[in-house]
KEVO-71676 format. One record per residue (C-alpha): x, y, z; residue in three letters. Coordinates in steps of 0.2 Angstrom, whole numbers, plus 5000, padded with zeros to 4 digits. Layout:
<bagus>
+------+------+------+-----+
!   c1 !   c2 !   c3 ! res !
+------+------+------+-----+
!    X !    Y !    Z ! ALA !
...
+------+------+------+-----+
</bagus>
This chain:
<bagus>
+------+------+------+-----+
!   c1 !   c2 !   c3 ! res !
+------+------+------+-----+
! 5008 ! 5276 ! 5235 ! UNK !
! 4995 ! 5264 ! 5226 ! UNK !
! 5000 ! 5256 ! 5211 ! UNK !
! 4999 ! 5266 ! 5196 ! UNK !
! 4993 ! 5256 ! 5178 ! UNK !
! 4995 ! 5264 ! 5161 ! UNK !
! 4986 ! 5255 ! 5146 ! UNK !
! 4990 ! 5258 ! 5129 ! UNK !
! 4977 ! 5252 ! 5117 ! UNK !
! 4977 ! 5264 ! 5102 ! UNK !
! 4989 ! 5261 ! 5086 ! UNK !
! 5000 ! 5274 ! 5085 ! UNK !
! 5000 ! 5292 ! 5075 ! UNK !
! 4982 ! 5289 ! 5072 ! UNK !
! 4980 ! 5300 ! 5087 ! UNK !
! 4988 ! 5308 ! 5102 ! UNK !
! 4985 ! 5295 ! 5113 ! UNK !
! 5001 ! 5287 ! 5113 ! UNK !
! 5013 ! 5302 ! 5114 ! UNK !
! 5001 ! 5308 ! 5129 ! UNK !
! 5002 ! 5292 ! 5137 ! UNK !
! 5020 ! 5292 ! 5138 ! UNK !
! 5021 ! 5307 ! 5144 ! UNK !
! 5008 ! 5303 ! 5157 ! UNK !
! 5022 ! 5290 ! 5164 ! UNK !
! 5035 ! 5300 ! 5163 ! UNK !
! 5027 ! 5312 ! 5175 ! UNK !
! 5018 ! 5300 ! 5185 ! UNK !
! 5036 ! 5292 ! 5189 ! UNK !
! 5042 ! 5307 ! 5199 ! UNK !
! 5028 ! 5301 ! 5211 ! UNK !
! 5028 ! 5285 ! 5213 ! UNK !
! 5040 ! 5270 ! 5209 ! UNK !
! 5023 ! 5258 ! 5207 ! UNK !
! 5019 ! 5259 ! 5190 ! UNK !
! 5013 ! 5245 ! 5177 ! UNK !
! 5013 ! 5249 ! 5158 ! UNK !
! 5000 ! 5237 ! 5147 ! UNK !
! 5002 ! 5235 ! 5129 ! UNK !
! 4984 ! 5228 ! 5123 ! UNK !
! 4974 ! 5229 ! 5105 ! UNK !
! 4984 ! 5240 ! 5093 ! UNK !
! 4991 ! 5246 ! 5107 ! UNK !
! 5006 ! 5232 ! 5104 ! UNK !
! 5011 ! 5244 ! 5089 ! UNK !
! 5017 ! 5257 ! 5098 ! UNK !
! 5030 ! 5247 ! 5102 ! UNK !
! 5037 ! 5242 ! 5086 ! UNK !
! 5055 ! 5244 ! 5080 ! UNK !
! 5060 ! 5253 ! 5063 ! UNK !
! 5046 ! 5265 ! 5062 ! UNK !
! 5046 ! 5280 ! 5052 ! UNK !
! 5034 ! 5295 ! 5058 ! UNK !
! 5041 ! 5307 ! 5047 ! UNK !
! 5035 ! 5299 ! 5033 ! UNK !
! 5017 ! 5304 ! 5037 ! UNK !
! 5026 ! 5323 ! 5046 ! UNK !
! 5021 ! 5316 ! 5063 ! UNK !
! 5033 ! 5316 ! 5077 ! UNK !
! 5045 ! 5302 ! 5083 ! UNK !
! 5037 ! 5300 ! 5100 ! UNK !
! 5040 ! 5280 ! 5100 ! UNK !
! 5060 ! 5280 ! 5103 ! UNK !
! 5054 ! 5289 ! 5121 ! UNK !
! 5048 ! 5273 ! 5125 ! UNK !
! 5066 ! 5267 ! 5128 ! UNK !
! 5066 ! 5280 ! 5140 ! UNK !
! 5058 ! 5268 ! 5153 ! UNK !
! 5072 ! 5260 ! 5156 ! UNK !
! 5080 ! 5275 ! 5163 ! UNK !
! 5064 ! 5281 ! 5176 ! UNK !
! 5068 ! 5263 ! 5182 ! UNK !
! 5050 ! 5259 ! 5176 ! UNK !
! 5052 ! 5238 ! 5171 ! UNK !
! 5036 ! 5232 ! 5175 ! UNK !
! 5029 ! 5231 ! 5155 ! UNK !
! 5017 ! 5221 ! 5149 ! UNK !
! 5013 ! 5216 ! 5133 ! UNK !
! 4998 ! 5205 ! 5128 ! UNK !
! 5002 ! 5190 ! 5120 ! UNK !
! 4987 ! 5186 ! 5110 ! UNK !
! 4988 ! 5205 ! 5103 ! UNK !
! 5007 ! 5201 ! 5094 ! UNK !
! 5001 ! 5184 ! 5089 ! UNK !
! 4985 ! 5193 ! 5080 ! UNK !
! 4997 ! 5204 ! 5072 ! UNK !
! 5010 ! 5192 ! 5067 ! UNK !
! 5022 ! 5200 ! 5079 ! UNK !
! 5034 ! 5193 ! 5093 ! UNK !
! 5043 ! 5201 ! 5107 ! UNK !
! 5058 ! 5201 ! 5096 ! UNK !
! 5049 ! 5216 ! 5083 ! UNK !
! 5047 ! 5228 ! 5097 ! UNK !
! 5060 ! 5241 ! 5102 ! UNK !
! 5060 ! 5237 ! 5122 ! UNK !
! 5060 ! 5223 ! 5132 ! UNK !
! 5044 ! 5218 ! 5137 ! UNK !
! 5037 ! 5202 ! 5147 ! UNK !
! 5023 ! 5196 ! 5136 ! UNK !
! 5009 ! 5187 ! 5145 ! UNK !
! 4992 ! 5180 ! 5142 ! UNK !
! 4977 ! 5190 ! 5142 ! UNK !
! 4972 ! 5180 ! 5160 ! UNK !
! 4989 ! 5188 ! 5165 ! UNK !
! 4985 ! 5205 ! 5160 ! UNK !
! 4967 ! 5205 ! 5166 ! UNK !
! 4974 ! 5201 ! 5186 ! UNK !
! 4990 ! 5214 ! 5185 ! UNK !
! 4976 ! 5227 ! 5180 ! UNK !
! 4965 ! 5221 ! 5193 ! UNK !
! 4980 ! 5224 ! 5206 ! UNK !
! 4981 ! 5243 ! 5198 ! UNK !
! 4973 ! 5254 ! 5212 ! UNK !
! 4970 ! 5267 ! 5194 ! UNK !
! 4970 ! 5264 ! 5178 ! UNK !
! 4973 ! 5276 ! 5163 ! UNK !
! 4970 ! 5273 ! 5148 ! UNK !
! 4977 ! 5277 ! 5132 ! UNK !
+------+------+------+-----+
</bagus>
């Protein structure tokens, strides 16, 4: 099966976006083992630790990205730029991550055969 990339751009709780963009991997797994998961723009804080979505009465979607791990799914990618912009590093989110360069990003993506976006 052709490889399978998953982009997640949008900040989380501000929409659905996110919560339907894990799921999307989550099912897309049982299909194929090719899948690539970008973390680009506000996308990054989806990622972060120590979050609290009940304050604003939203569900707590983001501990399911530790779930990865378990689908075997290890090929994640977070842009570097994105967490310097925000004053993060790999260290602030809740998975383990490979953070590369925008340059980086641009040719896994280009490797994707589709590409969702979230």
């Amino acid at each position: 099966m052709n490889r399978i990339g998953f982009v997640f751009q949008s900040s989380p709780h501000s929409t659905t976006k996110g919560r339907e963009g894990l799921d999307a991997i989550l099912a897309a797994s049982a299909y194929s083992e090719d899948i690539h998961i970008f973390f680009i723009g506000d996308g990054v804080l989806q990622l972060l630790e120590n979050q609290q979505p009940e304050q604003i009465l939203s569900r707590d979607y983001i501990s399911g990205f530790k779930m990865l791990a378990l689908y075997d799914l290890e090929e994640i990618f977070v842009c570097q730029t994105a967490l310097s912009n925000r004053g993060l590093q790999a260290n602030n989110l809740n998975i383990d991550v490979d953070v590369i360069p925008n340059q980086q990003i641009n040719e896994k993506l280009a490797q994707c055969a589709q590409v969702m976006v979230f």
